[in-house]
Backbone of each chain as ProteinMPNN parsed JSONL, in Angstrom:
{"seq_chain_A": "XXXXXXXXXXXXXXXXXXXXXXXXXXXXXXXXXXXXXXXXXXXXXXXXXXXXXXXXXXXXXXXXXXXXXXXXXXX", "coords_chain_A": {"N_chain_A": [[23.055, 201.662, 200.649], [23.691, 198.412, 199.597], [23.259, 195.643, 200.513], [24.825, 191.97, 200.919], [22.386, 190.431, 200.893], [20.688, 191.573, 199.889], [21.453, 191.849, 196.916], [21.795, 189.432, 196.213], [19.243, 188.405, 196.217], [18.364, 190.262, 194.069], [19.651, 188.93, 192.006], [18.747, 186.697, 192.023], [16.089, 187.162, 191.887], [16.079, 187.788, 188.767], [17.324, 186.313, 187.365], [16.474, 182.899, 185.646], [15.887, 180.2, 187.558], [18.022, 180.926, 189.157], [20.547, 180.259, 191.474], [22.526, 181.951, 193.992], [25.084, 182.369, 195.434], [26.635, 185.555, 197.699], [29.21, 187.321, 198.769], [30.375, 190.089, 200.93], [33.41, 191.396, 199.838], [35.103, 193.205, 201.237], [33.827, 194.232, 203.624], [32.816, 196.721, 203.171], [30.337, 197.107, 201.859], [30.496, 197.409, 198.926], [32.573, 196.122, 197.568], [31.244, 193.247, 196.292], [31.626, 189.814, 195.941], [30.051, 187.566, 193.378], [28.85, 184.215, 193.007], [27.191, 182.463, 190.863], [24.949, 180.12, 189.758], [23.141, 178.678, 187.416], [21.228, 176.846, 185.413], [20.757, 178.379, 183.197], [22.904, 179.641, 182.375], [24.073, 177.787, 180.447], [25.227, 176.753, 176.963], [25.984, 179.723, 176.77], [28.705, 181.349, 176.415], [31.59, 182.945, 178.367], [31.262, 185.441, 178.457], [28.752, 186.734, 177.936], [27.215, 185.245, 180.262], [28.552, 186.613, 182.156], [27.188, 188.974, 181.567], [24.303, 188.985, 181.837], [24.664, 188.604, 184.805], [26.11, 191.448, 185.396], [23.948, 192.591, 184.308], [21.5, 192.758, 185.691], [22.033, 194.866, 187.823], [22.76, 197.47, 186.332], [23.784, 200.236, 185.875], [24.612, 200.558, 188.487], [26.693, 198.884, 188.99], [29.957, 199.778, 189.237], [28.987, 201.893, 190.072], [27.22, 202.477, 193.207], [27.605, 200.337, 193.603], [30.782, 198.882, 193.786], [32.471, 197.447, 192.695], [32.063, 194.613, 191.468], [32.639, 191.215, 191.598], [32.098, 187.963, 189.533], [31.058, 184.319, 189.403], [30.58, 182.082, 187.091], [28.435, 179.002, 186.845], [26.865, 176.229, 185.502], [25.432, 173.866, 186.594]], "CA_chain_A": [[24.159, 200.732, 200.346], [23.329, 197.463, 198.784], [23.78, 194.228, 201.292], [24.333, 190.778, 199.44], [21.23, 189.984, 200.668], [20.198, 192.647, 198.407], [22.663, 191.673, 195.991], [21.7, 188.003, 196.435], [18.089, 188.232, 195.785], [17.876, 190.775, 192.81], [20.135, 187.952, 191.033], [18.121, 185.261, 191.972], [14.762, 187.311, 190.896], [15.792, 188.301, 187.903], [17.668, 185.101, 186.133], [15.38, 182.266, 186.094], [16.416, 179.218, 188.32], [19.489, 181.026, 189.937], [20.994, 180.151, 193.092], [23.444, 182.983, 194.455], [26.115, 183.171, 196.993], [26.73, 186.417, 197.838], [30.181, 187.842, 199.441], [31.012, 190.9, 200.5], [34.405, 190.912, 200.114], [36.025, 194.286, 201.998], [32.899, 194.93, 204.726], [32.56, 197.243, 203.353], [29.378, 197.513, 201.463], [31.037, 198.027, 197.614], [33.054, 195.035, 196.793], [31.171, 191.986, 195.963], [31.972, 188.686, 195.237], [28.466, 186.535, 193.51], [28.64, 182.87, 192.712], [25.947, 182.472, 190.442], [24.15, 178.801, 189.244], [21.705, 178.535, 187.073], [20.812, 176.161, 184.001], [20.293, 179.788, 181.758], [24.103, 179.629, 181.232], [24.391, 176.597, 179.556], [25.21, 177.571, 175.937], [26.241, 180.873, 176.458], [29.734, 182.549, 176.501], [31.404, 183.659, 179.838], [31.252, 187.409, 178.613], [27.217, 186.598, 178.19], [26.806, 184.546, 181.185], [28.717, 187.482, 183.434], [26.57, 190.155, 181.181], [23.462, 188.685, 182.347], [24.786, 188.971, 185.847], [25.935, 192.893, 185.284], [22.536, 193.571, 183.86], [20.765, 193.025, 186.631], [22.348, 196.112, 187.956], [23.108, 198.319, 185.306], [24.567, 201.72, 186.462], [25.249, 200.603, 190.295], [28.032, 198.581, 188.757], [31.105, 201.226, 189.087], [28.414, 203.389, 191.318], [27.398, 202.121, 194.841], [28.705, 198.826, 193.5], [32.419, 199.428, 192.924], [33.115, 195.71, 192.151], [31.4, 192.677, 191.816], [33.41, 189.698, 191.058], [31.105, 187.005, 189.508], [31.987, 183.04, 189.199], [29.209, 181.653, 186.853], [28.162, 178.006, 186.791], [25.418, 175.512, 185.088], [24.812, 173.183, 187.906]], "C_chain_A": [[23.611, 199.305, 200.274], [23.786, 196.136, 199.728], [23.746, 192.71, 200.268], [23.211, 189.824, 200.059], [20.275, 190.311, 199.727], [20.666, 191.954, 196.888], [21.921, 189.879, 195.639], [19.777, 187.661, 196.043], [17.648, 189.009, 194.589], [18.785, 189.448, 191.675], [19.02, 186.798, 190.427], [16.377, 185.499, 191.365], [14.977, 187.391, 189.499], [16.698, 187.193, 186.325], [17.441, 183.732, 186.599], [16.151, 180.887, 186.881], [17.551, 179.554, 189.326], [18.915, 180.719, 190.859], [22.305, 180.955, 193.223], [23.879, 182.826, 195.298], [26.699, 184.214, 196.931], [28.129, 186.777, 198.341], [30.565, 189.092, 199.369], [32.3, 190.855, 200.759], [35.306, 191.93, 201.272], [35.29, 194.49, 203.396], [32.583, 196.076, 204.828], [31.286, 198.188, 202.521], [29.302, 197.843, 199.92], [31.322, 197.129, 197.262], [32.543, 193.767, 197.605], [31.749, 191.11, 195.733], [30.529, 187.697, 195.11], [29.099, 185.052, 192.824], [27.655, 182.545, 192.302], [25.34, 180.279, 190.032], [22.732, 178.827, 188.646], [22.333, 177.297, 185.185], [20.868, 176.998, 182.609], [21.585, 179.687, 181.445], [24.597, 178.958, 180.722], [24.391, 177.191, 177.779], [25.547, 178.88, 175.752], [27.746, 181.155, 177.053], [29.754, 182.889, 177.784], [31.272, 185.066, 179.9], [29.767, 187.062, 178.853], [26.581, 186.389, 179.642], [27.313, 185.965, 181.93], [28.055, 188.666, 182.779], [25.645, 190.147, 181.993], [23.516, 188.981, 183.735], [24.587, 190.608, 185.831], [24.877, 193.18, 185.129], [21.381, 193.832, 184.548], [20.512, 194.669, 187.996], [22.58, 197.722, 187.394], [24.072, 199.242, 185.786], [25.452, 201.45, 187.433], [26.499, 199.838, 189.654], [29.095, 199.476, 188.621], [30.584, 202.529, 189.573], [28.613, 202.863, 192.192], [28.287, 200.9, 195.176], [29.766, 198.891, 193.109], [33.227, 198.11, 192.385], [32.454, 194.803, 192.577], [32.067, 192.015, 191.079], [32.351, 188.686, 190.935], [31.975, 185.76, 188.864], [30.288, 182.873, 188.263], [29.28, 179.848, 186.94], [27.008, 177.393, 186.001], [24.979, 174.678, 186.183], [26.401, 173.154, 189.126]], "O_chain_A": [[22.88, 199.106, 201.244], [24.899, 195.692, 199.446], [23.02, 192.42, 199.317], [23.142, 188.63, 199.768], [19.439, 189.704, 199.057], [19.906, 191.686, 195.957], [21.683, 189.537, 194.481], [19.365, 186.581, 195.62], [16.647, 188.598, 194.002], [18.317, 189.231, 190.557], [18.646, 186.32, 189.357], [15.649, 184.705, 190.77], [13.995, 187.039, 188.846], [16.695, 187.263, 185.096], [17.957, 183.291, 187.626], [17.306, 180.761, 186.475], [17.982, 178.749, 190.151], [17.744, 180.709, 191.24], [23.222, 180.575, 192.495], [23.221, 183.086, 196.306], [27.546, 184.186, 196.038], [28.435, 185.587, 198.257], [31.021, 189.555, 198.323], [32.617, 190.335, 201.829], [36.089, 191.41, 202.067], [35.986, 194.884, 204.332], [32.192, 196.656, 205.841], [31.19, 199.414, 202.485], [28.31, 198.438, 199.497], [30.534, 196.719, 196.411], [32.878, 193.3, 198.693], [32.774, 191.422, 195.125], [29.952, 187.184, 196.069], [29.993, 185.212, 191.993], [26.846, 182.208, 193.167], [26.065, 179.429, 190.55], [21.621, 178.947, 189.163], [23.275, 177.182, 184.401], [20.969, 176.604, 181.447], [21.778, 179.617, 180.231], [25.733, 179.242, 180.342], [23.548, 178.022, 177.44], [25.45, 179.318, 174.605], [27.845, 181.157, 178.28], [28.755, 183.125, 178.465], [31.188, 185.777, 180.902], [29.447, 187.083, 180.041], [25.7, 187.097, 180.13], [26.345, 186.575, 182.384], [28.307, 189.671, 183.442], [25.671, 190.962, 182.915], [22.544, 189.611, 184.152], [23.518, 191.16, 186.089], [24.512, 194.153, 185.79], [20.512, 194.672, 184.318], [19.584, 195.19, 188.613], [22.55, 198.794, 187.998], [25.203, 198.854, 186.08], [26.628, 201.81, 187.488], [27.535, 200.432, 189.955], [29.028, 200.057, 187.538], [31.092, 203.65, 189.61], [29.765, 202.538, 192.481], [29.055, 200.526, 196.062], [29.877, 198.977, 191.886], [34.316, 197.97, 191.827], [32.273, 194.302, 193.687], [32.101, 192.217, 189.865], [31.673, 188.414, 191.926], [32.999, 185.829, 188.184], [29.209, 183.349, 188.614], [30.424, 179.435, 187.136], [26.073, 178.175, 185.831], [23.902, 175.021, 186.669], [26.3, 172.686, 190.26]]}, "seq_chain_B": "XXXXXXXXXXXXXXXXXXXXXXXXXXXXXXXXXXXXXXXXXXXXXXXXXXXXXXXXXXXXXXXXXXXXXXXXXXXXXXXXXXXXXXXXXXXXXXXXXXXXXXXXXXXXXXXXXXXXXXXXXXXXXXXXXXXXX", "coords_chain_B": {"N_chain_B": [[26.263, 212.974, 171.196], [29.395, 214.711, 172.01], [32.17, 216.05, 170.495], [34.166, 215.885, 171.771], [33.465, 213.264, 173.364], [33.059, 211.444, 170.999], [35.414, 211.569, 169.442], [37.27, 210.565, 171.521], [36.305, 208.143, 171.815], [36.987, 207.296, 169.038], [39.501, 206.995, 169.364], [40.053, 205.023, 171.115], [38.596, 202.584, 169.958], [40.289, 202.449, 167.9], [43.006, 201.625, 169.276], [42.222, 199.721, 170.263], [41.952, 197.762, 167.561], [44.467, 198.181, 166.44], [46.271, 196.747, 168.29], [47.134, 193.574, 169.206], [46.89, 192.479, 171.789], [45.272, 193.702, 173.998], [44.473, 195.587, 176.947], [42.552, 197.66, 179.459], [43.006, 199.736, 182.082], [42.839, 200.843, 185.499], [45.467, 202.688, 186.248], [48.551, 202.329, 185.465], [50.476, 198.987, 184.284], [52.942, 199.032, 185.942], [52.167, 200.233, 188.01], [49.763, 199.579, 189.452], [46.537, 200.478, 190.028], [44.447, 199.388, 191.372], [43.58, 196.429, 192.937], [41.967, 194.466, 190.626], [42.861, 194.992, 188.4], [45.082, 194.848, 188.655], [45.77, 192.286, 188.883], [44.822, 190.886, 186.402], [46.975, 192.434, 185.101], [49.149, 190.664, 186.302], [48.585, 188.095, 185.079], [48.882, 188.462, 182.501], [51.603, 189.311, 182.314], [52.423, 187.022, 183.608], [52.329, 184.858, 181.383], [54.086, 185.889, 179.315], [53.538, 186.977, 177.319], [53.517, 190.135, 174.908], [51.637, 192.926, 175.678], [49.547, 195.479, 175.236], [48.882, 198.311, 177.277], [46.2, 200.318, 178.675], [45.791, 203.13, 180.7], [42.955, 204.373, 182.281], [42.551, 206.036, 184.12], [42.876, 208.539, 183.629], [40.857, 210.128, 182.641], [37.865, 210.588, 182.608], [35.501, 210.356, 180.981], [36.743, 208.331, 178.887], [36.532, 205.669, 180.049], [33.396, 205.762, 180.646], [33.048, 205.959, 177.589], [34.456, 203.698, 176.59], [33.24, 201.33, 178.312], [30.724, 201.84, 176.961], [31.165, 201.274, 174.565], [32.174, 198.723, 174.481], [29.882, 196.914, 176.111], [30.02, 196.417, 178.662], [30.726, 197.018, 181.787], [33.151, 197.273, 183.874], [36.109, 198.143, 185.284], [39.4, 196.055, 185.111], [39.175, 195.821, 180.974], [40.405, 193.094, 178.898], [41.385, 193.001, 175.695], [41.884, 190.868, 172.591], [42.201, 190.296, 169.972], [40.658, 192.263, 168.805], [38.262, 191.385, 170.167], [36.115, 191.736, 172.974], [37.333, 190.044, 175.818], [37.264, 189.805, 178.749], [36.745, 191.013, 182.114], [38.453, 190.654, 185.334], [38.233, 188.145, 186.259], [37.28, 186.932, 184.538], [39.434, 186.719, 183.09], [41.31, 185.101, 184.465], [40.268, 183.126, 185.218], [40.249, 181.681, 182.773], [42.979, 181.992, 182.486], [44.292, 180.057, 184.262], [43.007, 177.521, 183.148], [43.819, 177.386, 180.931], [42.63, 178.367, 178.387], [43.278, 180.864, 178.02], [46.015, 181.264, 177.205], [46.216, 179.78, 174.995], [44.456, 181.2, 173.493], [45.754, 183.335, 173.071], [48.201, 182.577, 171.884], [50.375, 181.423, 172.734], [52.895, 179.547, 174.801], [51.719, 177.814, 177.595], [52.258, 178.479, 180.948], [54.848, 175.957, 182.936], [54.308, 175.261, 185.548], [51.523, 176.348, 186.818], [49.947, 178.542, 188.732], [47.5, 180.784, 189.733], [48.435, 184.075, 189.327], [49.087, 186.031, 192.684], [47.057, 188.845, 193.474], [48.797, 192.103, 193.444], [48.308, 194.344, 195.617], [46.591, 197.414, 195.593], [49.144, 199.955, 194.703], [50.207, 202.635, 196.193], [52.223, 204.147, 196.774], [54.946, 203.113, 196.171], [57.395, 201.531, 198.315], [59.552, 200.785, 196.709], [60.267, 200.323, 192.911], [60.617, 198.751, 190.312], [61.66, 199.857, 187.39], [60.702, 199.465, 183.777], [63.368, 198.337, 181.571], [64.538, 201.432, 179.523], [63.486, 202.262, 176.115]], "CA_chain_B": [[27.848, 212.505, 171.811], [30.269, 215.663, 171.803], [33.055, 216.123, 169.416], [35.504, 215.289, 172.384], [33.399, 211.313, 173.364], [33.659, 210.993, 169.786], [37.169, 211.16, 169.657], [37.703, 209.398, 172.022], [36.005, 206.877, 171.189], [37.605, 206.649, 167.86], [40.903, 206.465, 169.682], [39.7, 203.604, 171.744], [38.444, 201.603, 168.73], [41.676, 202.554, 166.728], [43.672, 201.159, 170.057], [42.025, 198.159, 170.104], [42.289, 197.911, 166.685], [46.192, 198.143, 166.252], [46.809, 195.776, 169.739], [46.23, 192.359, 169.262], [46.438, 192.118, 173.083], [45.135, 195.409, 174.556], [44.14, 195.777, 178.13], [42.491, 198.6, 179.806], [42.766, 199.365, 183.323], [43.363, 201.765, 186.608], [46.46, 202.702, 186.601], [49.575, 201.308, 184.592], [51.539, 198.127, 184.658], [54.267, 199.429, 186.969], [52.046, 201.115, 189.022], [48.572, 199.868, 189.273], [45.707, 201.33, 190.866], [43.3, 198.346, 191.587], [43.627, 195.149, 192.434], [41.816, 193.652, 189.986], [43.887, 195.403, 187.191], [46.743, 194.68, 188.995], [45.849, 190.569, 188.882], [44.877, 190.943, 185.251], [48.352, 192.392, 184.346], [50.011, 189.53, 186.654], [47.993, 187.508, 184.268], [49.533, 188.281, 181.145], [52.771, 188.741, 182.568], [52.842, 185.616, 183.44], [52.004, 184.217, 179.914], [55.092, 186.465, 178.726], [53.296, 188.021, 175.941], [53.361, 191.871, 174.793], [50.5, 193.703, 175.433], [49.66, 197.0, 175.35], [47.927, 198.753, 178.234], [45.439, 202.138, 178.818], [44.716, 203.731, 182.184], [41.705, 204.713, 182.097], [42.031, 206.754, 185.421], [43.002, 210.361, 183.366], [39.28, 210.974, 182.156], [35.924, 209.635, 183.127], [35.463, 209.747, 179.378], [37.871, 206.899, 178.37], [35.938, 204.983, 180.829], [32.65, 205.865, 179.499], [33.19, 205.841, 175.8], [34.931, 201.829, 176.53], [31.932, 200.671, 178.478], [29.675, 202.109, 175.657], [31.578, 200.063, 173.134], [32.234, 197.076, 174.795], [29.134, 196.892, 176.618], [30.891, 196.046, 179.647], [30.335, 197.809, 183.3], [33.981, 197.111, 184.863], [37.505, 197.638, 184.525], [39.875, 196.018, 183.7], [38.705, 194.875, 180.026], [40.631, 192.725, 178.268], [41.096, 192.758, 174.448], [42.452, 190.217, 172.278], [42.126, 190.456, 168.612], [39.649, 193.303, 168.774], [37.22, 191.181, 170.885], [36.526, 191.426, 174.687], [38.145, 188.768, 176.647], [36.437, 189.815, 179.751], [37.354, 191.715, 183.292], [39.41, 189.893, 186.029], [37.43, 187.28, 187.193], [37.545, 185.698, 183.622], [40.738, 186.81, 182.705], [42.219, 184.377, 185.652], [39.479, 181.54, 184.676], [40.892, 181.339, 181.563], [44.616, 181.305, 182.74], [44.09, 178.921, 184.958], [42.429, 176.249, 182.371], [44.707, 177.152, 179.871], [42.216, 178.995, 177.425], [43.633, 182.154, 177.725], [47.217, 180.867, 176.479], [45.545, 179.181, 173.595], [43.473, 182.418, 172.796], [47.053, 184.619, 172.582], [48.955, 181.753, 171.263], [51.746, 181.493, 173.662], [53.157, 178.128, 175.775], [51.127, 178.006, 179.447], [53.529, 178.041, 181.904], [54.693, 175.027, 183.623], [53.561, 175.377, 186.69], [50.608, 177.986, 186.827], [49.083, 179.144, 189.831], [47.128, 181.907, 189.337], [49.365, 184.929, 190.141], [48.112, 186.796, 193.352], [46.941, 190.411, 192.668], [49.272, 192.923, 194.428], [47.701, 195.584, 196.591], [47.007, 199.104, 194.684], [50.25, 200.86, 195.572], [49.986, 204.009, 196.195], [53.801, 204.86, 196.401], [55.633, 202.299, 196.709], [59.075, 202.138, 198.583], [60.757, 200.498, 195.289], [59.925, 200.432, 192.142], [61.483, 198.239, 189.487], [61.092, 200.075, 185.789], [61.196, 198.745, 182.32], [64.404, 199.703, 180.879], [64.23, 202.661, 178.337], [63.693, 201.387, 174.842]], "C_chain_B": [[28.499, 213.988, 170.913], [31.268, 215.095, 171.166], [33.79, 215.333, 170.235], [34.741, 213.598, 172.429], [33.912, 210.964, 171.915], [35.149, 210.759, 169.12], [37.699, 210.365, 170.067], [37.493, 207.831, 171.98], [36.732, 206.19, 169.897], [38.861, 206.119, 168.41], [41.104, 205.34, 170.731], [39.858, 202.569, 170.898], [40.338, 201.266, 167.777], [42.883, 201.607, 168.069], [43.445, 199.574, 169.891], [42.153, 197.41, 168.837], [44.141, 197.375, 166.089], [46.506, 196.913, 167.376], [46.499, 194.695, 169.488], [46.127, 191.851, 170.403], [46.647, 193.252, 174.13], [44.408, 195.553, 175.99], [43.948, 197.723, 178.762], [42.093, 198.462, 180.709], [42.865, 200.653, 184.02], [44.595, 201.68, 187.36], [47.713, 201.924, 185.421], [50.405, 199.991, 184.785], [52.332, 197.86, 185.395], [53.357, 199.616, 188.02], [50.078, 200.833, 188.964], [47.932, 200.068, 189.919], [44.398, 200.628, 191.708], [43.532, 197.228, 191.375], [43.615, 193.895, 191.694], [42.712, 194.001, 188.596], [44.887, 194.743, 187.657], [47.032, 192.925, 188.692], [45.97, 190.371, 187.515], [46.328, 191.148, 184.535], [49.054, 191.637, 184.538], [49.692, 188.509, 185.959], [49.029, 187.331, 183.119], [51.288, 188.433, 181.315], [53.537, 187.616, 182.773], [52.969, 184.681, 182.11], [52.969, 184.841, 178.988], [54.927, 186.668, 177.332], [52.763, 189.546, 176.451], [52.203, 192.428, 174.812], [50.839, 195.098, 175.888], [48.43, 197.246, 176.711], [47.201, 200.098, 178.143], [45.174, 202.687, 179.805], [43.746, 204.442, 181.665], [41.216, 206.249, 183.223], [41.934, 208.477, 184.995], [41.704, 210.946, 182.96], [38.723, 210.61, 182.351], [35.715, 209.447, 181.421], [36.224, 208.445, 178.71], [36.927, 205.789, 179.179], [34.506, 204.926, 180.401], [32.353, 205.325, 178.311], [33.614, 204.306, 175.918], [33.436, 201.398, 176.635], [31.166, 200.813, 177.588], [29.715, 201.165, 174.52], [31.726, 199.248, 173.573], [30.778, 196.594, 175.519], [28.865, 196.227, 177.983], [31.291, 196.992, 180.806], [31.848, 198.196, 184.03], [35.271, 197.433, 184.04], [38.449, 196.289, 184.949], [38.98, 195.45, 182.617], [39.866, 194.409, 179.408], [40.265, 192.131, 176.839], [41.777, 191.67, 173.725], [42.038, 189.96, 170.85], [41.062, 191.095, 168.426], [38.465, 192.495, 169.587], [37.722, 191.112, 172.439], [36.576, 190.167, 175.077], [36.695, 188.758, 177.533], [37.322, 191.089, 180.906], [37.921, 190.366, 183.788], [39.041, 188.76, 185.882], [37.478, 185.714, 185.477], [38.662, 185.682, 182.95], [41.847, 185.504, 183.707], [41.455, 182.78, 185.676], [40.355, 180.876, 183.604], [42.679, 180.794, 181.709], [44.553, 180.061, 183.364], [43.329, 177.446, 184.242], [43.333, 176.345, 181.096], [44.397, 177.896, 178.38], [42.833, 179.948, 177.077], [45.181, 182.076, 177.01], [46.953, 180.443, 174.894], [44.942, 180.21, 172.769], [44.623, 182.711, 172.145], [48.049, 183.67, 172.277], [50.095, 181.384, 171.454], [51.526, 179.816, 174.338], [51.968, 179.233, 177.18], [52.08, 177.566, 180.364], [53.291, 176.612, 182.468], [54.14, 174.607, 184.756], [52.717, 177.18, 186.78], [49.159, 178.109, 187.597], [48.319, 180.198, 189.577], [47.688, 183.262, 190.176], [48.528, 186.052, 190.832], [48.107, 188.23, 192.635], [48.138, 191.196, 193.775], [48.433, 193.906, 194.79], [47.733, 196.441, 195.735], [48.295, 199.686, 195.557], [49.749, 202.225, 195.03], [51.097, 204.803, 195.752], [54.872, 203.683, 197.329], [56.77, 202.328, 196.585], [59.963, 201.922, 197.221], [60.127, 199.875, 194.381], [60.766, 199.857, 190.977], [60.8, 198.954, 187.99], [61.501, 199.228, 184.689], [62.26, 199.272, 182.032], [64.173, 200.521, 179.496], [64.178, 201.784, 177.314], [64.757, 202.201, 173.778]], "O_chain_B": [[28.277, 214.315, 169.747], [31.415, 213.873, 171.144], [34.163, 214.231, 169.832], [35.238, 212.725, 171.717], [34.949, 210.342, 171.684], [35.669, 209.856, 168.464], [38.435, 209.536, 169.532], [38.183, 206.816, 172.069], [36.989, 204.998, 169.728], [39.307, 205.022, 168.071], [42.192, 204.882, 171.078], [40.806, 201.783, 170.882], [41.052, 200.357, 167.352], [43.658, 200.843, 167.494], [44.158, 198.631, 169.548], [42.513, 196.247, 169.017], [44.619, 196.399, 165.511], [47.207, 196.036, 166.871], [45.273, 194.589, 169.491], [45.431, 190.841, 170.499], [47.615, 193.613, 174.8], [43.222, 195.677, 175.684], [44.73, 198.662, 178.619], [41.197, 197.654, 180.952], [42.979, 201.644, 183.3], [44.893, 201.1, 188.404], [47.429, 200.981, 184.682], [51.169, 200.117, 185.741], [52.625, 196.7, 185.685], [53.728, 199.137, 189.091], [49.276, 201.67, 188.549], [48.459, 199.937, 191.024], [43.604, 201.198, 192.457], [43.706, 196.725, 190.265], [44.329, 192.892, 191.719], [43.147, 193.098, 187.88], [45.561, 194.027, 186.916], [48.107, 192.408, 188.385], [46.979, 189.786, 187.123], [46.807, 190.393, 183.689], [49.84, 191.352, 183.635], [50.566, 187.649, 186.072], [49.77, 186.376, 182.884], [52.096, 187.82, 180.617], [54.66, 187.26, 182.415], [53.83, 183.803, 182.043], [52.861, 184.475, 177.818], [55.754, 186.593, 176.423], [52.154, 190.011, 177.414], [51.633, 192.41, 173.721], [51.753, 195.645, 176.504], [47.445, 196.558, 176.984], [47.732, 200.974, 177.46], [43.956, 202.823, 179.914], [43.814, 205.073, 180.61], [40.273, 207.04, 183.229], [41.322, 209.373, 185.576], [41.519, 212.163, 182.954], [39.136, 209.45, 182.315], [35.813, 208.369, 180.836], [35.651, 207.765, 177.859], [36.676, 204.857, 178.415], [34.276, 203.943, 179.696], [31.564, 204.414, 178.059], [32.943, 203.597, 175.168], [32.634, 201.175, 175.728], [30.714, 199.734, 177.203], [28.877, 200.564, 173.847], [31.212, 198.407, 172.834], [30.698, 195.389, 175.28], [27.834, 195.661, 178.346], [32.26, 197.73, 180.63], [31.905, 199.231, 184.693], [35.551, 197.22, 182.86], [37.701, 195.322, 185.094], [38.079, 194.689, 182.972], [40.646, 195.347, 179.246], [39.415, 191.277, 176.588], [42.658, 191.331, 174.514], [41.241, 189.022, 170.846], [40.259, 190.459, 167.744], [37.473, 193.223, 169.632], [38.768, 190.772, 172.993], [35.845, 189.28, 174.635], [35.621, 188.186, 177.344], [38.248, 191.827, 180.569], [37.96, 189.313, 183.152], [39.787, 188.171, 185.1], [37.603, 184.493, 185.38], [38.947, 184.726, 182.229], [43.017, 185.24, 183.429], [41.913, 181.69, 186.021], [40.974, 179.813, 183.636], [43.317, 179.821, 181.306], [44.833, 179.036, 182.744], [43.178, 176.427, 184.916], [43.498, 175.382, 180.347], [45.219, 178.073, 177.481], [43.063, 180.101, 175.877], [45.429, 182.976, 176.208], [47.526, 180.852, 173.884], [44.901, 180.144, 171.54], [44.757, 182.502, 170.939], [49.131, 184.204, 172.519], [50.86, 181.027, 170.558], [50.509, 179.123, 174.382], [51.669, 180.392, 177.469], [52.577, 176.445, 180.472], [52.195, 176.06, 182.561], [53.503, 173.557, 184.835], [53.049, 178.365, 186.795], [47.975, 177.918, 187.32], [48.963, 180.731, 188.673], [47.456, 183.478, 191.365], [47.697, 186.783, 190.292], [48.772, 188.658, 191.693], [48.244, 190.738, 194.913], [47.714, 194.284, 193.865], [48.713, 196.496, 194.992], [48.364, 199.812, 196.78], [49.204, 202.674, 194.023], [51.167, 205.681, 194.892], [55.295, 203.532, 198.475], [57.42, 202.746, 195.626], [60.829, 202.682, 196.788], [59.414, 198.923, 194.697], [61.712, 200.575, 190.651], [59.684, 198.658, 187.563], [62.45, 198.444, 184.686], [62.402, 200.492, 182.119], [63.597, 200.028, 178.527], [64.684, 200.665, 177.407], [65.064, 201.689, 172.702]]}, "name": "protein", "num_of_chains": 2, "seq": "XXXXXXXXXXXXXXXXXXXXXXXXXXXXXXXXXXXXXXXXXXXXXXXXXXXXXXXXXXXXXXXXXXXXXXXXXXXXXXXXXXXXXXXXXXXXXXXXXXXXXXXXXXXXXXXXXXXXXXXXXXXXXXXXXXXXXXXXXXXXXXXXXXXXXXXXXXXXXXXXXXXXXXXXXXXXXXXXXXXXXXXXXXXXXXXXXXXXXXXXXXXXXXXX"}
């Protein structure tokens, strides 16, 4: 089961400059909430910008991960 | 892809297609099954335009076959002239700045909070329906 420390550092490896806050929201290991920041979504679309998030996960989204709620930001 | 995804799929496309504001979620309108659906529909309710809805919950296929075509992990999705909107999270961005009124071409309410989600009911004591058409 996926902690948003977990959660909180595959973001931040895998889209360049992020900064992540993590929440889980129930305690119970499934529903997320990420707060993302990075400079990469400048120019892009909020479907893009929260793709980029999803894609970091692929599958686990609607598997172990049963909801992540993402906020995106540029700075 | 089997005869049946394929189908279904067409009857996805063809949904979204016909709807110019098509939402697909867990559970129905009256009766929804997930919070975040449930915020999404308080969404457009609030904005007192017609949309059409899909549960998604009767087949794993419908669910499937969407994500495939939209390329989109979560439910709800929201459609809006055959393109995805988004799931909750930007479905309630948007209300809340006013985009999403502007998208579907409706007034933004006067005062507009973003309407909480209700709880999935399960079976709830009372139940207000649409009246028959």
């Amino acid at each position: 089961m996926p902690t948003t420390e977990d959660i909180k550092r595959r973001i931040e490896a895998a889209i360049p400059n992020a900064a992540a806050d993590v929440e889980d929201l129930t305690g119970g290991g499934d529903h997320f909430r990420a707060t993302v920041v990075s400079p990469e979504f400048a120019g892009r679309s909020r479907i893009e910008q929260h793709r980029m998030v999803y894609d970091v996960f692929g599958n686990e989204v609607g598997g172990p991960i049963h909801a992540l709620s993402i906020k995106t930001q540029t700075s | 892809m089997t005869d049946e995804s394929t189908q279904i799929r067409d009857a996805i496309k063809s949904a979204i297609d016909e709807n110019r504001v098509i939402v697909f979620m867990k559970g129905t309108p009256e009766q929804p099954r997930c919070g975040f659906s449930a915020r999404t529909v308080a969404t457009l309710q609030a904005l007192d335009t017609p949309f059409a809805a899909v549960d998604i919950l009767p087949h794993p296929a419908i669910r499937e076959q969407l994500s495939a075509l939209s390329n989109w992990p979560t439910i709800p999705q929201l459609f809006v002239d055959g393109e995805l909107v988004g799931g909750c999270d930007i479905v309630t961005e948007m209300y809340a700045s006013g985009e999403l009124a502007e998208l579907i071409g409706v007034q933004q309410p006067a005062e507009a909070p973003a309407p909480v989600a209700a709880e999935p009911a399960q079976a709830p004591p009372l139940q207000i329906q649409d009246p028959p058409r």
